[in-house]
ROVO-495952 format. One line per 2 residues: number of its first residue (from 0); for each residue x, z, y negated of C-alpha. Coordinates in nm, 3 decimals. Layout:
# ROVO-495952
NUM) X,Z,Y; ...
This chain:
# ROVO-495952
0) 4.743,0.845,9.398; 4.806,1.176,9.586
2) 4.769,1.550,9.495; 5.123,1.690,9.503
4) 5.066,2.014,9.360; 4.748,2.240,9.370
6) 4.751,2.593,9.155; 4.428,2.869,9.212
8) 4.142,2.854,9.432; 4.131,2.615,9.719
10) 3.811,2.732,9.802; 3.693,2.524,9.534
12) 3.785,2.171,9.730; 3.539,2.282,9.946
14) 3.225,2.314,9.676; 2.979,2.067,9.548
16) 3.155,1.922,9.221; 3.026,1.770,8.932
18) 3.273,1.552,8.707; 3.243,1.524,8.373
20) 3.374,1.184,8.158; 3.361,1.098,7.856
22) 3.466,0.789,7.608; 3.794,0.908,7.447
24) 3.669,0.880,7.043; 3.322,1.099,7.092
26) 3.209,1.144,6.744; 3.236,1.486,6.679
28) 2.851,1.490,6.533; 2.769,1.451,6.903
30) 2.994,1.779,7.036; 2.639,1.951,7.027
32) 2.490,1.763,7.319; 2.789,1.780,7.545
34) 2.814,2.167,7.467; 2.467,2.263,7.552
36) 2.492,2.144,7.878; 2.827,2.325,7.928
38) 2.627,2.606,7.807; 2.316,2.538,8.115
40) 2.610,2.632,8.391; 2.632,2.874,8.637
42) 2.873,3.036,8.848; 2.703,2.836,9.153
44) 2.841,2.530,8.988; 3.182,2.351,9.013
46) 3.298,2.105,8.757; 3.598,1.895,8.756
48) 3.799,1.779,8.436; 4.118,1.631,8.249
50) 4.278,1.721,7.955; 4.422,1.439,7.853
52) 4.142,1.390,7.518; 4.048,1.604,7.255
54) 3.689,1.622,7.350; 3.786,1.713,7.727
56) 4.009,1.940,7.605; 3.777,2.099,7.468
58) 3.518,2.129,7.704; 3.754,2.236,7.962
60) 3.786,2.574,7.728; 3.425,2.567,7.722
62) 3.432,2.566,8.091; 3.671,2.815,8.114
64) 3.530,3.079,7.830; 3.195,3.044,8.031
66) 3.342,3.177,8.333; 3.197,2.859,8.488
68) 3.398,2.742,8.842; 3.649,2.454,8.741
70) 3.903,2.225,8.887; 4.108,2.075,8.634
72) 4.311,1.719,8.709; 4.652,1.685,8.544
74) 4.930,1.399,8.616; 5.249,1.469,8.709
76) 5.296,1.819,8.566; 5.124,2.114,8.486
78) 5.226,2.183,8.159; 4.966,2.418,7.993
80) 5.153,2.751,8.141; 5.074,2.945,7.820
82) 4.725,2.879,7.812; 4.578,3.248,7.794
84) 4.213,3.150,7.920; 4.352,2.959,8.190
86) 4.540,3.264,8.301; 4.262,3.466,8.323
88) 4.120,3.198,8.496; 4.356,3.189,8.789
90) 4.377,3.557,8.817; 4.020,3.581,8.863
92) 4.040,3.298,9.118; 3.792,3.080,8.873
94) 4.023,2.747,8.841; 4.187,2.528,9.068
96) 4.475,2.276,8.891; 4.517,1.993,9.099
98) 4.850,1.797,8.930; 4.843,1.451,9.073
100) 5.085,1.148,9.145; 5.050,0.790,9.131
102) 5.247,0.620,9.434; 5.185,0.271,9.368
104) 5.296,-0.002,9.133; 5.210,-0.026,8.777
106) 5.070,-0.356,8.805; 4.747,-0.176,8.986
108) 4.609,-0.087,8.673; 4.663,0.162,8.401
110) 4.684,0.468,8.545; 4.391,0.658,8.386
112) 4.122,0.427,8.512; 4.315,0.480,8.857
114) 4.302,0.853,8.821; 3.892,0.844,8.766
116) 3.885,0.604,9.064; 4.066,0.831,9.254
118) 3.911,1.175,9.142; 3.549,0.992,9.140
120) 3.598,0.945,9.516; 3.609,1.342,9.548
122) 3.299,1.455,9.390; 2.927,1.405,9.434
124) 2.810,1.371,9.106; 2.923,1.274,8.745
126) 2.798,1.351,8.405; 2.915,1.129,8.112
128) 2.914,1.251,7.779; 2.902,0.983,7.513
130) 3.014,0.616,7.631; 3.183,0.373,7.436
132) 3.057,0.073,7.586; 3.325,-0.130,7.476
134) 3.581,0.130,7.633; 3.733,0.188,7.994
136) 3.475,0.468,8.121; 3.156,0.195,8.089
138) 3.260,-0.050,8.359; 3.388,0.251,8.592
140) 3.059,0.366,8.646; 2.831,0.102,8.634
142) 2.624,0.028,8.922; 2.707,0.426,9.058
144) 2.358,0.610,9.130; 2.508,0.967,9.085
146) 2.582,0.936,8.743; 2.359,1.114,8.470
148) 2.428,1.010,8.102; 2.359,1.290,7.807
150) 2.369,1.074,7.568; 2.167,0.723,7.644
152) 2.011,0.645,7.327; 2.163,0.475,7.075
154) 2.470,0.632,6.832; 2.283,0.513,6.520
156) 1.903,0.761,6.674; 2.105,1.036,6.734
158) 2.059,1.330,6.541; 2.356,1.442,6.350
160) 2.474,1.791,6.345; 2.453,1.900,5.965
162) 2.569,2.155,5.788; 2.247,2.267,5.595
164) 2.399,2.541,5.385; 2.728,2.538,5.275
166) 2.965,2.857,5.259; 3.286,2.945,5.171
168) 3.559,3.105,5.462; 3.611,3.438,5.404
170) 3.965,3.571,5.477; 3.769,3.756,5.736
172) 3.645,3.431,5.904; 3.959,3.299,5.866
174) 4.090,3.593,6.094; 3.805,3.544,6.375
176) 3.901,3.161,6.363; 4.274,3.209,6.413
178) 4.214,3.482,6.665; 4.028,3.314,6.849
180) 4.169,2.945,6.777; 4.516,3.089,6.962
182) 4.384,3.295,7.197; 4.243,2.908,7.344
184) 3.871,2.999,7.271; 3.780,2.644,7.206
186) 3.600,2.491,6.930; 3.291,2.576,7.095
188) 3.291,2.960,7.112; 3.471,2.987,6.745
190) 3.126,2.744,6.665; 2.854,3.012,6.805
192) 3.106,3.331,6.672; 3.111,3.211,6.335
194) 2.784,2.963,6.301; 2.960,2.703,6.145
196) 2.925,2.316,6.256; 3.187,2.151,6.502
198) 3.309,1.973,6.206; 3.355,2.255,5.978
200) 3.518,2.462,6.186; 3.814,2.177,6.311
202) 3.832,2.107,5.916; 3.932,2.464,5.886
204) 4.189,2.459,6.143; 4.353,2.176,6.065
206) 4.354,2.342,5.718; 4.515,2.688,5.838
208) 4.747,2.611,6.085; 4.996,2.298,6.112
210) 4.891,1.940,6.088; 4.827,1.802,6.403
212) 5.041,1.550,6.337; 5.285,1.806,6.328
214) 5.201,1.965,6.626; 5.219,1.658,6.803
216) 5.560,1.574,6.690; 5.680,1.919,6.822
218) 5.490,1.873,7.153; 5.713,1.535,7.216
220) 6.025,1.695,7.108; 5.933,1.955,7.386
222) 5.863,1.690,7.646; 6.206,1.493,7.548
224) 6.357,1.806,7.587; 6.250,1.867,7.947
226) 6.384,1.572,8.054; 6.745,1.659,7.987
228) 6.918,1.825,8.294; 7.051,2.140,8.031
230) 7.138,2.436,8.229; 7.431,2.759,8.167
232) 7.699,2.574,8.398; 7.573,2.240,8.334
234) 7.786,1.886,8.189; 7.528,1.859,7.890
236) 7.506,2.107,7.619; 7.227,2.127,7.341
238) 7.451,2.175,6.996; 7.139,2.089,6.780
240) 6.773,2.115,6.759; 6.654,2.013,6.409
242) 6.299,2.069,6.506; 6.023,2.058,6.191
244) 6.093,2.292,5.962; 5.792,2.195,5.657
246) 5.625,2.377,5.492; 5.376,2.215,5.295
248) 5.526,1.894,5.097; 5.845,2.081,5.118
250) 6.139,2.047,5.416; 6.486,2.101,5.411
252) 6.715,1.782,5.391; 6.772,1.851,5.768
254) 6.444,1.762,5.820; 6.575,1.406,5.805
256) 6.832,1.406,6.055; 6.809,1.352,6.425
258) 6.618,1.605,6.699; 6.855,1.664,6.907
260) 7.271,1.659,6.902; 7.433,1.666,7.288
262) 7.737,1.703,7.389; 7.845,1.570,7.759
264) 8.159,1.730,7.920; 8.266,1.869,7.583
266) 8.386,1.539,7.447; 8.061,1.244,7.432
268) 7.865,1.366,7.179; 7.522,1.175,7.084
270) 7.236,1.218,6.924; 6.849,1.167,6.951
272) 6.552,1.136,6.756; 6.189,1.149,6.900
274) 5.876,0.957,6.797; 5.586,0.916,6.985
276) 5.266,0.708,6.867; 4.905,0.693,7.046
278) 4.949,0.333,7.038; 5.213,0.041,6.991
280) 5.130,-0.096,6.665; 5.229,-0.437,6.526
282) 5.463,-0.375,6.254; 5.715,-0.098,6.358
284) 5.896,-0.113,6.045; 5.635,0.011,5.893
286) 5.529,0.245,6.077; 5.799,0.461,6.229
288) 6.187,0.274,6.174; 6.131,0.200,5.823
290) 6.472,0.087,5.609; 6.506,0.431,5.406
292) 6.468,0.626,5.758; 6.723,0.415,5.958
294) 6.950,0.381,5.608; 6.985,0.803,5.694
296) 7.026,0.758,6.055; 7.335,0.507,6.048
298) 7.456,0.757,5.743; 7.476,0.981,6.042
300) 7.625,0.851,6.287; 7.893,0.727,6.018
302) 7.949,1.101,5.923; 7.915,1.261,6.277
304) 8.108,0.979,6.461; 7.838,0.986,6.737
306) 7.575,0.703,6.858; 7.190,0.780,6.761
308) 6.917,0.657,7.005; 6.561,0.673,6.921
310) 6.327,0.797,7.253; 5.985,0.660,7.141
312) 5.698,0.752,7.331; 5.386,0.529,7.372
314) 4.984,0.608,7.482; 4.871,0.908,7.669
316) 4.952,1.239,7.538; 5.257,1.321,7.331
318) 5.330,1.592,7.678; 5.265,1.272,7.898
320) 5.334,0.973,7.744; 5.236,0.649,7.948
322) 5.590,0.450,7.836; 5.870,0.578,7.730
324) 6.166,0.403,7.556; 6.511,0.475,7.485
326) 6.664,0.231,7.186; 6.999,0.251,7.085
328) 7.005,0.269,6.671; 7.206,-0.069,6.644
330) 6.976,-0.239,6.864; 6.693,-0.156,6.643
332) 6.694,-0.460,6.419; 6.728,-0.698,6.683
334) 6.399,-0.555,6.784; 6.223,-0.559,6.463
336) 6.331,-0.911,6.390; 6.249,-1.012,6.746
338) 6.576,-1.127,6.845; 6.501,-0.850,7.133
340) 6.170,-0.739,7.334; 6.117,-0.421,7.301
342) 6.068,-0.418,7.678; 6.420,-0.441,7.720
344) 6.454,-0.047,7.643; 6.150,0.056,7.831
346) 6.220,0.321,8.081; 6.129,0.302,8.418
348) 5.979,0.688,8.465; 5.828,0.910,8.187
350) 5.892,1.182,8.462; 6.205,1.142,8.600
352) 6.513,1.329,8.430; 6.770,1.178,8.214
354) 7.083,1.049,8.291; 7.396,1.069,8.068
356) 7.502,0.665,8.119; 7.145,0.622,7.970
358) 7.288,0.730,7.630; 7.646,0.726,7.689
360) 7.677,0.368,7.833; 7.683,0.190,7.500
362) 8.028,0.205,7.375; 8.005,0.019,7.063
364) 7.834,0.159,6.771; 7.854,0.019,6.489
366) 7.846,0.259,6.110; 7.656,0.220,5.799
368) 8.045,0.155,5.667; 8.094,-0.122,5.883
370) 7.791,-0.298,5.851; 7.776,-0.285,5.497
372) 8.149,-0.448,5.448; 7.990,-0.756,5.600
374) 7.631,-0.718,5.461; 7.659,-0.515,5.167
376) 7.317,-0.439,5.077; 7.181,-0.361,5.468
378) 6.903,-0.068,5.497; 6.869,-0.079,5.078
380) 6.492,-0.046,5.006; 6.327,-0.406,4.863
382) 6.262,-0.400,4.554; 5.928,-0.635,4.413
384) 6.200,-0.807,4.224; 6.374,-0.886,4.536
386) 6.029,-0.959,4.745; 5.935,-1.256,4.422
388) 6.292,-1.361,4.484; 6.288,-1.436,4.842
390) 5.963,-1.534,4.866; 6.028,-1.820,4.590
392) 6.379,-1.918,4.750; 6.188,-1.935,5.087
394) 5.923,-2.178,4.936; 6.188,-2.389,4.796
396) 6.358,-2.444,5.143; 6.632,-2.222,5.168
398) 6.684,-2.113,5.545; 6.736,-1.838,5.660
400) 7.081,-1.865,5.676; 7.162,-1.906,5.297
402) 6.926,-1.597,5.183; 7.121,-1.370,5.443
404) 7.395,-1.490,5.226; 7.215,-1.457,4.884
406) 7.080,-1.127,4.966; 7.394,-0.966,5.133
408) 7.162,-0.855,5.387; 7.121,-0.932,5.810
410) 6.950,-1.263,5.927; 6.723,-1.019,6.096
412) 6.607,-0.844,5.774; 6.574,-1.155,5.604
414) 6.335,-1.292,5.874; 6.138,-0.909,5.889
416) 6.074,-0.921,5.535; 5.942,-1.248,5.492
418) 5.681,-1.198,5.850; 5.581,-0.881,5.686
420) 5.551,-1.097,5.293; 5.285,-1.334,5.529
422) 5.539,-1.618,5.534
């Protein structure tokens, strides 16, 4: 781990420095606690923080709305540049960004616990917020002497923040809120401008502006985007951005389509959808490649006459994944049925730029058209009718082999559909 890039006040390096940690799902009853000691700081203090949680997110804007002296750790990339507090920060010589890099192998450890390891070694004291003892922060600081806890009673004795007097939002709150919401106030200051509890005042947010789910998707489409070498004189041209056009329950048709269309030296043309996920889960064709969704995607490719790659990211942040993975659409149900790792598309960098031969170097792919003249009914929805079915053939012996051939459908999505049945 080295610093490779440092933005603001040097000077900073040179103070006494507190860092504050925290378990990464703080209950957001307990946002009190952690607040009022952001609230006991001075200017002759010095605290250094990540970003990289919602609760350190958050008290870095506490941080920074206070005026208080802060040196915030990023990895890899600075990539807040619109951040109006931390602007004002810099100008008045309050912040110092130090954007790290991890030099060794990934078999050292994940990175974030080598980050704290690393960042620990530069300050003198630490103050934890709440600890998930069952979580990565716990075991990196036990047995350290400079470490103060503010919160080391149980979760179950600790008093709740309540909301002791319910009132409506006034369109007038709902104008300090989203003043104050995008001008990167933080949760805390909106809390003491309005009176309202933590929890209130993220429900009304998440209630007024877009879904953070949606927000998220965007943020990953942005990071994607980065990666691709698109400049003026450039080989690789951006034809199409879908992007996230809802509104409510409604979206265009669009909607449905890949991100991004490329074209490479005006003649390879592909395409590219982005998902990313906070974690890897179990059943991905549930979850994010489900049959109606890759049924569109192969519809197409068949129209457009252009391969479709998903870029999933995994972990981290959706502006820093920790693994990123580039799957070619026809390889997909090889790696839902298992037939393929999905290790075998995992990219070596989540920083390092794309290259054209990642996308372009599969020449074969295979339409909707031609799958279906050899399995008729591939990337139709099950029906319950057809789940009874199988399930009873199953039970009666039939292998695998014969229901691909009874249900006009792929080995693979013969042997997906009966692991997700429980058989």
């Amino acid at each position: 781990m080295r610093i490779i890039k440092s933005i603001g006040n040097q000077q900073l390096l040179e103070r006494e420095k507190t860092l504050f940690l925290c378990s990464k799902r703080m209950p957001i009853e307990l946002y009190g606690r952690v607040f009022q000691w952001v609230d006991s700081l001075s200017l002759r203090d010095c605290v250094v923080c990540f970003n990289s949680t919602e609760m350190e997110e958050e008290v870095l804007k506490a941080l920074v709305v206070n005026k208080v002296p802060t040196i915030l750790v990023v990895m890899n990339q600075f990539r807040d540049v619109h951040n109006i507090q931390i602007e004002r920060a810099l100008q008045e010589k309050r912040i110092l960004i130090l954007v790290l890099k991890r030099d060794e192998p990934k078999g050292k450890g994940l990175t974030p616990r080598v980050r704290n390891e690393y960042v620990l070694s530069m300050v003198q004291h630490v103050i934890c917020g709440y600890v998930n003892k069952n979580g990565s922060v716990f075991p990196l600081l036990a047995g350290r002497r400079n470490v103060e806890y503010l919160m080391d009673e149980p979760l179950t004795l600790m008093a709740a923040e309540k909301d002791n007097h319910w009132q409506r939002w006034t369109v007038g709150d709902d104008k300090v809120l989203l003043r104050m919401f995008y001008e990167d106030m933080g949760i805390h200051a909106i809390k003491k401008q309005l009176r309202r509890t933590y929890l209130s005042v993220r429900q009304r947010i998440l209630s007024i502006t877009l879904p953070e789910e949606v927000l998220k998707g965007r943020e990953f489409e942005d990071y994607v985007l980065e990666l691709f070498d698109i400049r003026e004189d450039g080989d690789l041209v951006l034809k199409e951005w879908q992007g996230d056009k809802t509104l409510g329950d409604v979206c265009p048709e669009s909607n449905r389509y890949p991100d991004f269309v490329f074209c490479h030296q005006q003649s390879h043309w592909f395409a590219v959808e982005c998902k990313w996920r906070e974690r890897l889960t179990t059943d991905l064709e549930k979850d994010m490649l489900t049959v109606d969704k890759l049924a569109i995607y192969h519809q197409f490719a068949d129209e457009r006459r252009m391969p479709v790659f998903i870029v999933l990211g995994i972990g981290g942040e959706p502006c820093q994944p920790e693994q990123l993975y580039i799957i070619p659409l026809q390889e997909i149900p090889a790696v839902l049925d298992s037939s393929k790792s999905l290790k075998d598309f995992l990219r070596s960098s989540t920083e390092s730029q794309f290259k054209a031969d990642e996308f372009l170097s599969f020449n074969k792919t295979y339409t909707l058209k031609e799958i279906r003249s050899k399995y008729p009914n591939a990337y139709c929805a099950w029906t319950k009718e057809d789940d009874d079915r199988l399930v009873a053939l199953y039970k009666q012996g039939k292998s695998i082999k014969e229901l691909a051939i009874i249900f006009q459908r792929k080995h693979g999505a013969i042997t997906s559909r009966l692991r997700k049945l429980g058989m």
